[in-house]
C-alpha positions in Angstrom: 0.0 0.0 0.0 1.0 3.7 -0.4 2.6 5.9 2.8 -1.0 7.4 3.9 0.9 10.5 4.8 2.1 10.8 0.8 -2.0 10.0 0.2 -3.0 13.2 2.3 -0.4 15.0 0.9 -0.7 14.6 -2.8 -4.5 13.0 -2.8 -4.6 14.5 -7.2 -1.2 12.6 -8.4 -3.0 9.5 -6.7 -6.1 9.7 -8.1 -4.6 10.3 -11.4 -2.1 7.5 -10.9 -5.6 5.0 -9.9 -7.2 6.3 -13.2 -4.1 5.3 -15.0 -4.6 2.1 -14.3 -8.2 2.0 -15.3 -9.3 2.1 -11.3 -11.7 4.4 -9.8 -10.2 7.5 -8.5 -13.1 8.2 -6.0 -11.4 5.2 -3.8 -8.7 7.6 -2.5 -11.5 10.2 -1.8 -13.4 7.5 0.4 -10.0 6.6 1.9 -9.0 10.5 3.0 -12.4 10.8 4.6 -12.4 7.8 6.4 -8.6 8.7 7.5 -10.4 12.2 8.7 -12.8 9.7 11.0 -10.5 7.5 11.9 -7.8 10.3 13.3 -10.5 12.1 15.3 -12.2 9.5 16.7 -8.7 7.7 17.8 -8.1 11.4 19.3 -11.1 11.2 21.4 -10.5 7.8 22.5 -6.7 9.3 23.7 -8.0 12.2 25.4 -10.6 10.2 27.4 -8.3 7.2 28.2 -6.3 9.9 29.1 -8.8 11.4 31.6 -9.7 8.1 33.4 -6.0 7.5 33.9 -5.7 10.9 36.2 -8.7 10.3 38.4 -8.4 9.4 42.0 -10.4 6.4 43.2 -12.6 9.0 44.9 -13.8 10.0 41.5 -16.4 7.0 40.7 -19.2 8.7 38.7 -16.1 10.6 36.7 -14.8 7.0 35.7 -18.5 5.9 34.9 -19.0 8.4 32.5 -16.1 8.4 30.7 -16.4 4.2 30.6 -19.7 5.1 29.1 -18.4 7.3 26.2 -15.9 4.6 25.7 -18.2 2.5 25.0 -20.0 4.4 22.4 -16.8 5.2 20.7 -14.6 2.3 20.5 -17.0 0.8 18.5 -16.9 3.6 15.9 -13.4 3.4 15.9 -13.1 0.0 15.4 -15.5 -0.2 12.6 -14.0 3.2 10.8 -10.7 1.4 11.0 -11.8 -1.5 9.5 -13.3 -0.1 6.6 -10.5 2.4 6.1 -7.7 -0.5 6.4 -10.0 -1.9 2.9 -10.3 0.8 1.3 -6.4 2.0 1.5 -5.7 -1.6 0.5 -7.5 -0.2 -2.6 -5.4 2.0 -3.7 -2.8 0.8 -6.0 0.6 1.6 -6.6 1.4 4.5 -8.4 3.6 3.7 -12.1 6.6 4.6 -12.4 7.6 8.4 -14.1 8.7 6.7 -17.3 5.5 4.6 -17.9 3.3 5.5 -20.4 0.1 6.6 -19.7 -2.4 3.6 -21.6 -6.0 1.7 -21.8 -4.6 -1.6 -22.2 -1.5 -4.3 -23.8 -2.2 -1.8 -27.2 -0.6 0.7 -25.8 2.6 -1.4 -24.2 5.8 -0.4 -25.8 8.1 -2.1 -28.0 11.8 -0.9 -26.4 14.1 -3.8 -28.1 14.4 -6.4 -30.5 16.8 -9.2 -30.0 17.9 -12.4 -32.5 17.1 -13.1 -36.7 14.1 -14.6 -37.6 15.0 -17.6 -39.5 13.5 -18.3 -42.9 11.7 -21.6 -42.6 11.5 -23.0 -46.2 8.8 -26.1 -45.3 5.4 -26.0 -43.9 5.7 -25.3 -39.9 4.3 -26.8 -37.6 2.9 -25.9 -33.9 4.0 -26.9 -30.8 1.3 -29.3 -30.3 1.4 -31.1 -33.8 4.9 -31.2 -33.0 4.5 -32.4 -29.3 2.1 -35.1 -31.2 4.8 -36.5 -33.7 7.4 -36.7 -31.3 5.5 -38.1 -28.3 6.4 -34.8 -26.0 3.2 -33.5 -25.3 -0.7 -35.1 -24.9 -2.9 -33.1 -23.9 -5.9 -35.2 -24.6 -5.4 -37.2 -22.3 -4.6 -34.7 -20.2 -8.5 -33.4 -20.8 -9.2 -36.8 -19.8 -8.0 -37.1 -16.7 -8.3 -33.5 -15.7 -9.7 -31.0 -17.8 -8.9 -28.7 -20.9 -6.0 -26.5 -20.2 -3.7 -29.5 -19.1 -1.1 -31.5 -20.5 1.4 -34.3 -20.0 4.9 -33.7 -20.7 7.1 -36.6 -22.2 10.1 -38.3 -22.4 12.6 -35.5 -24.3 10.2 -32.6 -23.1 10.7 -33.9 -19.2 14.8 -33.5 -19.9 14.1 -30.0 -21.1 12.3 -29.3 -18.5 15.5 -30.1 -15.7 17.5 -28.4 -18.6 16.1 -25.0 -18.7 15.9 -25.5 -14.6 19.8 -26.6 -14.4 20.5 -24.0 -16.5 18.8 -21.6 -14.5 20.4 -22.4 -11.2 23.8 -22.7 -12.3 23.5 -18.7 -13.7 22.0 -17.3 -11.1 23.6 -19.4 -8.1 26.8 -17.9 -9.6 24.9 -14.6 -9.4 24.9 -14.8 -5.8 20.9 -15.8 -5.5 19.9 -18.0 -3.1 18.1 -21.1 -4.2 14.9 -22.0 -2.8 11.9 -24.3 -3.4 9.1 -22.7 -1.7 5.6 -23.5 -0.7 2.8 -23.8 -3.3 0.0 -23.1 -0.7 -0.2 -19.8 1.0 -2.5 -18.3 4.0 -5.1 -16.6 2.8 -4.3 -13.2 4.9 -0.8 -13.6 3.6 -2.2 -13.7 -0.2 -4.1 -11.0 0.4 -1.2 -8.6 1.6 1.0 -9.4 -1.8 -1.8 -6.7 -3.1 -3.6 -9.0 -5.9 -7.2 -9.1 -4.0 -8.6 -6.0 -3.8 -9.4 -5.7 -7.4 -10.5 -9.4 -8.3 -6.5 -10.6 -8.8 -7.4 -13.7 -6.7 -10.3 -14.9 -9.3 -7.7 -16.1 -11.1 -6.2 -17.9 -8.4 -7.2 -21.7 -6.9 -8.9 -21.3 -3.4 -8.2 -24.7 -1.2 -10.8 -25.0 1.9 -12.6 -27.5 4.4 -16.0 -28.5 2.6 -17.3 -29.0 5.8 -17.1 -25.5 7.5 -20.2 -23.1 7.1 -18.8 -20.5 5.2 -15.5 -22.1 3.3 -14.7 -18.6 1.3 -14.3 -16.5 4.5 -12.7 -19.3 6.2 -10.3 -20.7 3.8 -7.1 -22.0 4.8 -4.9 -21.5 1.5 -4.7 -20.3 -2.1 -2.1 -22.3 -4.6 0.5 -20.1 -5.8 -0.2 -18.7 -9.0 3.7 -18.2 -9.6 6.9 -19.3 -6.5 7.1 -14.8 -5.9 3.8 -15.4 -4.2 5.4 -17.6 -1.4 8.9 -16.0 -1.8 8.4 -12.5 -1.4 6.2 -13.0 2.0 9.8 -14.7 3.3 10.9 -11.9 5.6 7.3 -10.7 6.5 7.1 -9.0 9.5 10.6 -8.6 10.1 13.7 -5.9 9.8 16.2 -6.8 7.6 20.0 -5.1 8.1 21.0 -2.6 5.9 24.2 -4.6 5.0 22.5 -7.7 4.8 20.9 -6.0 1.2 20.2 -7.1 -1.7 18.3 -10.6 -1.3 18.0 -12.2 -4.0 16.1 -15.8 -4.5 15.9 -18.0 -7.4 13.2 -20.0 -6.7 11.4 -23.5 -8.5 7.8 -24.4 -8.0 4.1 -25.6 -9.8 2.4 -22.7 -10.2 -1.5 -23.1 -10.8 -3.9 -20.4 -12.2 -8.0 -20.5 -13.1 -7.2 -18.5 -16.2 -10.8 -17.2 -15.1 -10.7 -13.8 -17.6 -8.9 -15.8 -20.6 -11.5 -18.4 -21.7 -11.7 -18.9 -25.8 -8.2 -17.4 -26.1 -4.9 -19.8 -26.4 -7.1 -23.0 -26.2 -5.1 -26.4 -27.0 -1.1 -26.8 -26.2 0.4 -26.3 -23.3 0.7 -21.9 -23.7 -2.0 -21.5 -21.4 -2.9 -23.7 -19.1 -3.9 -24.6 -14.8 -0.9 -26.3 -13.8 2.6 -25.3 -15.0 6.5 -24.8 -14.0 8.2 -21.9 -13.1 11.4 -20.6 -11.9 11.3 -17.4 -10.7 13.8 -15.0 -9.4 13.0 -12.8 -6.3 14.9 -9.6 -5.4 14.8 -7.3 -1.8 16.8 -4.2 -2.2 17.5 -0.7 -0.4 14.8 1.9 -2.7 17.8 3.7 -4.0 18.6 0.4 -5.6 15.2 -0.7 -6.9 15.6 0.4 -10.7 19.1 -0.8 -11.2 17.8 -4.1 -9.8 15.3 -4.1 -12.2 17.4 -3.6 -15.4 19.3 -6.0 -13.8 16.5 -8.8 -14.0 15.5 -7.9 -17.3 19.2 -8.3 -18.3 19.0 -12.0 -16.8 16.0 -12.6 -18.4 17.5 -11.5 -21.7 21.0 -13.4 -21.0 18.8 -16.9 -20.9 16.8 -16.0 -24.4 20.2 -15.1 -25.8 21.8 -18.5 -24.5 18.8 -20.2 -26.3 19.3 -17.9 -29.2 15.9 -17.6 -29.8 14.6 -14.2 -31.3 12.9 -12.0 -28.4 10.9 -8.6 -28.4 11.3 -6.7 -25.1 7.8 -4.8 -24.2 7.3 -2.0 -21.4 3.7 -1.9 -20.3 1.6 1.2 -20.3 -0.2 2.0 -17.0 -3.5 0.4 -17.9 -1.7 -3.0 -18.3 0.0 -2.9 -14.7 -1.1 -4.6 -12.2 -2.5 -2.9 -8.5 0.9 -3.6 -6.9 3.4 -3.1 -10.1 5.3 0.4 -10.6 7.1 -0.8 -13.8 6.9 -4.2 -15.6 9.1 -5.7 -18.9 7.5 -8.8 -20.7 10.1 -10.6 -22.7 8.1 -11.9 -25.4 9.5 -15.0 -27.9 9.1 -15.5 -31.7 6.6 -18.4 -32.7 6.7 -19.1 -35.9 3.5 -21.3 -36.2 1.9 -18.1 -34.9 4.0 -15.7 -36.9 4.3 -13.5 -34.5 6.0 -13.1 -30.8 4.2 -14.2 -27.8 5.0 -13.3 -23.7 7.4 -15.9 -22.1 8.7 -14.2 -19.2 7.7 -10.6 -17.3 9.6 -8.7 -14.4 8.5 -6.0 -11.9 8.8 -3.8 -9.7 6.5 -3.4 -6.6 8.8 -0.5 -5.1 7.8 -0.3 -1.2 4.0 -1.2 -2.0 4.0 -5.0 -1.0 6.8 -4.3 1.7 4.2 -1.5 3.5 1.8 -4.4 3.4 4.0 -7.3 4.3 5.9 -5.5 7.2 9.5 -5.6 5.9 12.1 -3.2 6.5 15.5 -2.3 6.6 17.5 -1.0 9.6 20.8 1.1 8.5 22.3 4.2 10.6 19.8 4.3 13.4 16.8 5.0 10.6 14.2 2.0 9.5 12.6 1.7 6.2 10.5 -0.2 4.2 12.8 -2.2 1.5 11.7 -2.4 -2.3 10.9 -6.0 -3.6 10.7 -7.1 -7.6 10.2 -10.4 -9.3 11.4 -12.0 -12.7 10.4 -15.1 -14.7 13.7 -17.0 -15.2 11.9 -20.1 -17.1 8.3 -20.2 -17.7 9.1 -23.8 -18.6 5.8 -25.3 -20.9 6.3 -21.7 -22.7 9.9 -22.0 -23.3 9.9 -25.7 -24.5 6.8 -24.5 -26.6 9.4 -21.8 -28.2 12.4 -24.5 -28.7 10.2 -26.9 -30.6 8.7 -23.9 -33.2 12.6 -22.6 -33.3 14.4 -25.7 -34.0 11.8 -27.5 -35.9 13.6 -29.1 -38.9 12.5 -30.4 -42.0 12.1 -33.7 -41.7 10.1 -33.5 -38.2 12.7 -33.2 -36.0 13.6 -30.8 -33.5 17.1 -29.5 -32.8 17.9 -29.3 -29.2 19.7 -25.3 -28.3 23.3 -26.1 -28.2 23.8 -24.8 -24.7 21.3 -27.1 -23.3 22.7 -30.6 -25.1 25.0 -31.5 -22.3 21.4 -31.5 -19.8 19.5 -32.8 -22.5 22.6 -35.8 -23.7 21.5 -35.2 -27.2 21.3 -32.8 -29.9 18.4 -33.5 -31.5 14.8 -35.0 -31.2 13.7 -37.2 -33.4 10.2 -39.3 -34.1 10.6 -43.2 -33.2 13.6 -42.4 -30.5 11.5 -41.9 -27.1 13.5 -40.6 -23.9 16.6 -42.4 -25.6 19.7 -40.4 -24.8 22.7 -41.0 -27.0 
């Protein structure tokens, strides 16, 4: 959430910065006036607490009275706090200075273009014809057991799956991240403080409750992760970090599940869009002053891996109307598919600034003074997207599929071919 004190003191640049984003604006209006309530009932509260403390134990019907008003008050308070503790978590963060100002992913903004587009001289083929031929992919029988937007991985496809992982961890180990596998469940209050809620984020998320309890939505235990950041970041909730101590940086593995609630007829069939899927995912906790160096820095990772892969890449900046409630700036890496002709999102990093730290409780402690630290996140591997990018890349003539140089010695082949199975040579 936002400083309250920058709310009251700039309460135009925030509601411009909310209708940026395609929010309503009169959500920081309701929050100033409940602030206003808030502040003077807590004042009153003080000032009588602070009366009843001074009497003498002569002064009976004095302490009655003031119990009395108490009574009538606290309640106000309470409820005015609760409501305004809502409504501020409505507010989302402001974009950065050097976002554009847009409706929606029209108006993101092409910044870079990485890699030569190979001329493919035979018909091409999809990921999932390709995933077919090769025995890689079924997704039919994925539907079978468990719905449309699943799929089974296969023999070559499961080795390039440790690949890109391996791959992953050796760079960024030897970047000085920390590795981690993380939770895939989260508490509900803990979900709710990464910032994703208040503006129907956690539709798209899987709620996991006890059937048998009377009201399972309000009492629900856990949501599935929808990527590892949402169990990562929550790490050092609660607590002050040392100055010194700064950055933190996590590379982090785990299943990632998503309802895709808001994306049904789009990306149907494959493995581009789907419930269940792998992720590694890089986490970073800096000093503020650091936060948009750390950022380049993660979109030069993210770039480093695509370049490994040599696989042609677009690099996107989104406009404000593309951002999500907690993100102040956000680049989507997105890879050439030829059977689509055109490139498609594969990895995204951003920056929260201080706005999940305010809500998480996570400082800093350097020369006597305590702040709130700034936390981003950055797709290393989406994995089922990547693969999906290898197969269209390296597709060859006669139905095979090269495998990237730099991920043969993972993989203990070069290429994929029909008939062979998981057969290494």
């Amino acid at each position: 959430m936002l400083d309250i004190q920058f709310i009251r003191d700039n309460p135009d640049k925030v509601k411009k910065a909310t209708k940026d984003k395609g929010l309503n604006p009169k959500v920081v209006e309701r929050v100033l006036e409940l602030d206003k309530q808030r502040r003077e009932l807590l004042s009153q509260v003080e000032e009588l607490r602070a009366k009843r403390n001074k009497l003498g134990k002569e002064d009976v019907d004095k302490g009655r009275e003031i119990k009395k008003k108490l009574k009538d008050i606290e309640p106000q308070l309470r409820k005015v706090e609760a409501d305004y503790e809502e409504m501020w978590g409505r507010i989302p963060n402001l974009p950065a200075k050097d976002v554009k100002t847009g409706k929606d992913e029209k108006d993101n903004e092409e910044i870079k273009k990485w890699g030569e587009i190979k001329k493919i001289d035979f018909q091409v083929k999809d990921h999932v014809e390709l995933g077919q031929k090769l025995d890689l992919i079924d997704v039919k029988r994925a539907a079978k057991v468990s719905g449309a937007r699943f799929g089974y991985l296969k023999n070559e496809a499961v080795f390039l799956e440790w690949a890109l992982i391996q791959l992953a961890l050796e760079v960024l180990v030897k970047e000085g991240f920390t590795p981690i596998i993380p939770p895939v469940l989260t508490r509900v209050s803990v979900f709710r403080k990464l910032g994703y809620s208040e503006h129907g984020g956690n539709e798209d998320y899987y709620l996991v409750y006890d059937p048998k309890k009377e009201n399972p939505e309000e009492e629900a235990n856990y949501y599935l992760v929808g990527t590892a950041e949402h169990s990562i970041v929550p790490y050092y909730m609660n607590e002050t970090l040392q100055g010194k101590e700064l950055p933190k940086r996590f590379v982090g593995f785990s299943t990632a599940f998503r309802r895709e609630a808001g994306s049904y007829g789009k990306d149907l069939g494959g493995i581009f869009r789907v419930h269940q899927f792998d992720k590694v995912e890089m986490v970073s906790i800096v000093k503020p002053e650091d936060g948009d160096k750390e950022h380049e820095y993660l979109l030069s990772l993210e770039e480093k891996f695509f370049q490994a892969l040599k696989i042609p890449y677009r690099v996107m900046k989104m406009c404000s109307g593309d951002l999500g409630a907690p993100t102040a700036k956000k680049y989507d890496i997105e890879a050439w598919m030829p059977s689509q002709k055109k490139y498609r999102e594969v990895t995204s990093t951003s920056t929260t600034t201080d706005y999940q730290a305010r809500r998480l409780n996570i400082k800093y402690k350097e020369k006597d003074k305590t702040k709130f630290v700034h936390i981003l996140n950055g797709t290393a591997f989406a994995i089922g997207r990547t693969i999906m990018a290898i197969m269209e890349n390296y597709q060859q003539k006669d139905g095979s599929v090269k495998i990237p140089e730099v991920l043969q010695k993972y993989v203990g082949k070069k290429v994929i071919a029909a008939g062979e199975g998981s057969k290494q040579v």
